[in-house]
N, C-alpha and C positions, 0 to 999 in steps of 0.2 A: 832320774831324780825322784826322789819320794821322801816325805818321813815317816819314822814309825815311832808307837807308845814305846817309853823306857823299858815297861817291863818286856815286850818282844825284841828288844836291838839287839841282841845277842843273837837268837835265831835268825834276824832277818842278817845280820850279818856272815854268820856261817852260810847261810841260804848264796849268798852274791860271792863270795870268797869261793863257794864250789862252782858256781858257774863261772865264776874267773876260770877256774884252775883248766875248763874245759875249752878256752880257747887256746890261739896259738902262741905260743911265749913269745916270739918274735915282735909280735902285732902289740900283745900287750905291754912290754918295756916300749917300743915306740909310742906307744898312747900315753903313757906315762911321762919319759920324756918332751912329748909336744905338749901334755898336759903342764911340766914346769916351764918349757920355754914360752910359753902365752903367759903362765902366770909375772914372768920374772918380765916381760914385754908391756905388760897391761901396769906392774908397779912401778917402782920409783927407780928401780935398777936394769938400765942395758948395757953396762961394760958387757964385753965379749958376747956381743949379738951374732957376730960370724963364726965366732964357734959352736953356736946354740944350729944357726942356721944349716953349719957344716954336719954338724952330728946329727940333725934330723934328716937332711939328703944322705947320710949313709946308712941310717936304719929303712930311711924308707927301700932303697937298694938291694938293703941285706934282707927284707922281707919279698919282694918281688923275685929275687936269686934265690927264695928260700925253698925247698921239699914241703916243706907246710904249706908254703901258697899250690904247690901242686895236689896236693894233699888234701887241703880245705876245695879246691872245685870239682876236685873227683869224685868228695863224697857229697857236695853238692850236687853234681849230676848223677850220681847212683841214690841221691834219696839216704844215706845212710850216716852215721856220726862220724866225726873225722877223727883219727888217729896223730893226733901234733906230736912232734919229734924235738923240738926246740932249734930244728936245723934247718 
C-alpha cells in the first residue's frame, strides 16, 4: 500500500503491473479472487458464500497441484528468478 503524486501514477503503475506480471498466474487470479470474496463478505451482500467459499478451496488446490508452485521453491532454493508457466 502506498500513494503516489498524479503526475508519477502512471509510472508507478506500469512499475506494479510488471512486477505482477512476474509472479505466478495461478497465485495471482487466487489473490484476486479472495481479494472479492472478503470484499463482497465485509459489504452488504453474502448470497452464495458457499460458492465464494468453494471456488477459493479449488484455486488454493489448483495452486498447490500447480508446476509453478514447484517451480517458484526450486528457484527459491537455487537463488535464481522463477520461470511461471500458468500451470
Amino acid at each position: 500500500n502506498r500513494s503516489v503524486a498524479g503526475e508519477i501514477l502512471q509510472a508507478a503503475t506500469q512499475r506494479l503491473a510488471a512486477e505482477l506480471s512476474q509472479r505466478a498466474p495461478l497465485s495471482v487470479q487466487g489473490t484476486k479472487v479472495s481479494i472479492q470474496a472478503v470484499l463482497d463478505h465485509l459489504g452488504s451482500t453474502r448470497d452464495g458464500k458457499k460458492e465464494v467459499v468453494g471456488e477459493l478451496d479449488r484455486l488454493v488446490a489448483a495452486v498447490y497441484e500447480s508446476e509453478d508452485l514447484q517451480e517458484g521453491l526450486r528457484a527459491l532454493s537455487e537463488q535464481r528468478a522463477p520461470n511461471f508457466k500458468g500451470h
